[in-house]
C-alpha positions in Angstrom: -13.3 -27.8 -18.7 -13.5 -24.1 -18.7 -10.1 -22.1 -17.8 -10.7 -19.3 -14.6 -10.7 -16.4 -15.6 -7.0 -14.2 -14.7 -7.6 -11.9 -12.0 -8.8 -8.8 -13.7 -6.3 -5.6 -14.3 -6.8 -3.1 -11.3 -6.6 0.3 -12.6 -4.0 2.7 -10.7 -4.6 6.2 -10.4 -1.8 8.6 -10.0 -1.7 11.8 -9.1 0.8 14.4 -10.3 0.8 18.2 -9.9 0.8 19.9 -13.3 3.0 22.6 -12.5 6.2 19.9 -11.8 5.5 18.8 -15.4 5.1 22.4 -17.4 8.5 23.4 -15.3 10.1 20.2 -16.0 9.1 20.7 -19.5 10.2 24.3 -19.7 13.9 23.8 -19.1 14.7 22.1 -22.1 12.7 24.5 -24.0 14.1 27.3 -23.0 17.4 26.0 -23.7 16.3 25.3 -27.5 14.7 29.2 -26.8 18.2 30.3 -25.9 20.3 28.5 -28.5 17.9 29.5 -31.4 18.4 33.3 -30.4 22.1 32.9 -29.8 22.6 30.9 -33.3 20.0 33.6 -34.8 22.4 36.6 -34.1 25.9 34.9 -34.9 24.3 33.2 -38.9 22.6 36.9 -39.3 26.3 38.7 -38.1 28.2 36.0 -40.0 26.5 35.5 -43.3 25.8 39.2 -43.4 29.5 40.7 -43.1 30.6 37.5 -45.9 27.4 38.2 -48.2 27.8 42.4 -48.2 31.5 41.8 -48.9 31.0 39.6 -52.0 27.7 41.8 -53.1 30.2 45.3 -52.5 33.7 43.7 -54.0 34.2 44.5 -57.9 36.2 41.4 -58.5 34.2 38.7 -56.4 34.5 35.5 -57.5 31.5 34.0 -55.6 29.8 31.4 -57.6 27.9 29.8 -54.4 26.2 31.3 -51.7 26.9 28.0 -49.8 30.1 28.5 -49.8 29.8 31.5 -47.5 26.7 30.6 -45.5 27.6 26.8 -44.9 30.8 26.9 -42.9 29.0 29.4 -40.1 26.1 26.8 -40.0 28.2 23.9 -39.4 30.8 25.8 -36.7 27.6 26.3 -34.9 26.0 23.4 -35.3 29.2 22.0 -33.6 29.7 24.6 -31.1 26.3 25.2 -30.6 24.8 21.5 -30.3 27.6 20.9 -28.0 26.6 23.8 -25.6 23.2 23.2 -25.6 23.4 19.1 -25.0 26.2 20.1 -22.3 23.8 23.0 -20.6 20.8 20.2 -21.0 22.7 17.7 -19.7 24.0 19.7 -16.7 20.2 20.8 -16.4 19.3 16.6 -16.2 22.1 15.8 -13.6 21.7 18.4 -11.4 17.6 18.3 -11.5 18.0 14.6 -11.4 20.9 13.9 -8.6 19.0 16.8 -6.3 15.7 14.7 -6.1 17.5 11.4 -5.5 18.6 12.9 -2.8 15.4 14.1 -1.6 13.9 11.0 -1.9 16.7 8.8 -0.2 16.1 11.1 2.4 12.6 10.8 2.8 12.8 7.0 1.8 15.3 6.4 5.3 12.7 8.2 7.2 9.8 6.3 6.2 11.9 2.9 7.2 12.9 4.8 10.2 9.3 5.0 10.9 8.6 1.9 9.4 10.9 0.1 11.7 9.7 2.1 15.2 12.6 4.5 15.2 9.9 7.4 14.7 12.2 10.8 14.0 10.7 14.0 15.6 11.1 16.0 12.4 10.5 15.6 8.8 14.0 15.2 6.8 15.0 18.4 4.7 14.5 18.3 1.3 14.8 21.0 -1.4 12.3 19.9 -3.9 8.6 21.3 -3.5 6.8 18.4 -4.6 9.3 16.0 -2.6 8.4 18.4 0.3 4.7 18.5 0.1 4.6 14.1 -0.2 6.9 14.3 2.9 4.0 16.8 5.2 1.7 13.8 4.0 3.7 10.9 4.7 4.1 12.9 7.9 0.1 13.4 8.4 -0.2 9.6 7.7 2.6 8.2 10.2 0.8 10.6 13.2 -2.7 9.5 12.0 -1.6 6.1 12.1 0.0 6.1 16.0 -3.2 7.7 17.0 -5.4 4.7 15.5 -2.5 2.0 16.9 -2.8 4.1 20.5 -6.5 3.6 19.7 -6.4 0.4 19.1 -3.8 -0.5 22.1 -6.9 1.0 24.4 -9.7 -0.7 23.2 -8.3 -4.0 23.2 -6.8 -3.4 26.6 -10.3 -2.3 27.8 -11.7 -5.8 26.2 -9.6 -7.3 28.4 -10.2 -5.4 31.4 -14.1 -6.2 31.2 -13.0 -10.1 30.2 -10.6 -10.6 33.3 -13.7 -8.6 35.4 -16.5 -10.8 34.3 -15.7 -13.5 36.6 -17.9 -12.8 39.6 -20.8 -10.5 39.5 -24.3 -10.6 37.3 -23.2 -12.2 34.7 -25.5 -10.6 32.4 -24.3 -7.5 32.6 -20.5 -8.4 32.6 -21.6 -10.0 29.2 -22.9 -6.7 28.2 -19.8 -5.1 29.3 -17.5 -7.6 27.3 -19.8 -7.2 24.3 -19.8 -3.4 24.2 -15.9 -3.3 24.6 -15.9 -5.7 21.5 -17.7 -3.3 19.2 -15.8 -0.9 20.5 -12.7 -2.0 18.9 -14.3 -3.6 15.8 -15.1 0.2 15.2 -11.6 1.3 16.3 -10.9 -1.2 13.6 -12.6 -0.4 10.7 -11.5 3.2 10.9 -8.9 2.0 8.8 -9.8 1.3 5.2 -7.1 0.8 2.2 -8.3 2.0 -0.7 -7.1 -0.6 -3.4 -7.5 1.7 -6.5 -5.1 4.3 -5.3 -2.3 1.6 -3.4 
């Protein structure tokens, strides 16, 4: 007996603006921009002023280069790594905790609205890209009470021409009930959900 077949993978498509990922990308490398250049200057000032006094010095007893050029390198790997993972990491809390924010905040508004508590303004938030889903979810909540008010009237016009069809020509309260019906199956399928993007 032959298995069914799983329900097949629905792809999702999602949809994200390409400047929040080239400036979300560019903070970190303009860190490693900044550290590179800051490191550059103290190894060339360093290793310069240790070198020129060995080359100059009658007496020098430099055997190694190493020996002068290594200690700068590892003080600023230390120093250096250390600021720049701090400064990134600073970068990644502050970037981070800022659009939690925004999106707890626009997360208690959507339950708000959700729930039938509608608020009469969008929720303040800092981040562009948090702002711009928020003027959607917006769009979408006042498109929505229009259809419901929609809705609300075509069903209670249905049942305006139901109650009245008692009495009359009964032919054309049957008409009357009939047009109010595909009235509100068109009211209806104004709504579609689109499965590929949910």
């Amino acid at each position: 007996m032959r298995s069914r077949p799983g329900q097949p993978y629905r792809r999702r498509s999602f949809f994200v603006k390409h400047a929040f990922q080239t400036r979300f990308a560019l903070y970190p490398v303009g860190f490693l921009v900044l550290f590179l250049l800051v490191g550059g200057v103290y190894l060339h000032g360093a290793i310069r002023e240790g070198l020129e006094y060995h080359l100059y010095s009658p007496h020098s007893r430099l055997e190694n280069p190493w020996d002068e050029v290594w200690p700068p390198v590892v003080r600023l790997a230390a120093w250096g790594g250390a600021a720049f993972l701090a400064a990134l990491g600073a970068w990644g809390w502050r970037r981070f905790s800022s659009l939690r924010r925004d999106l707890d905040r626009l997360g208690g508004w959507v339950s708000a609205v959700a729930q039938g508590e509608a608020p009469a303004a969008l929720p303040a938030v800092a981040d562009d890209e948090v702002r711009a889903l928020a003027r959607g979810l917006g769009g979408a909540a006042g498109d929505f009470r229009a259809w419901d008010a929609r809705v609300e009237a075509a069903v209670t016009a249905l049942v305006d021409a139901a109650e009245g069809s008692e009495g009359g020509d009964p032919e054309g309260r049957l008409q009357e009930v009939r047009a109010r019906l595909t009235e509100l199956r068109q009211v209806l399928g104004a709504l579609q959900v689109h499965e590929e993007l949910s």
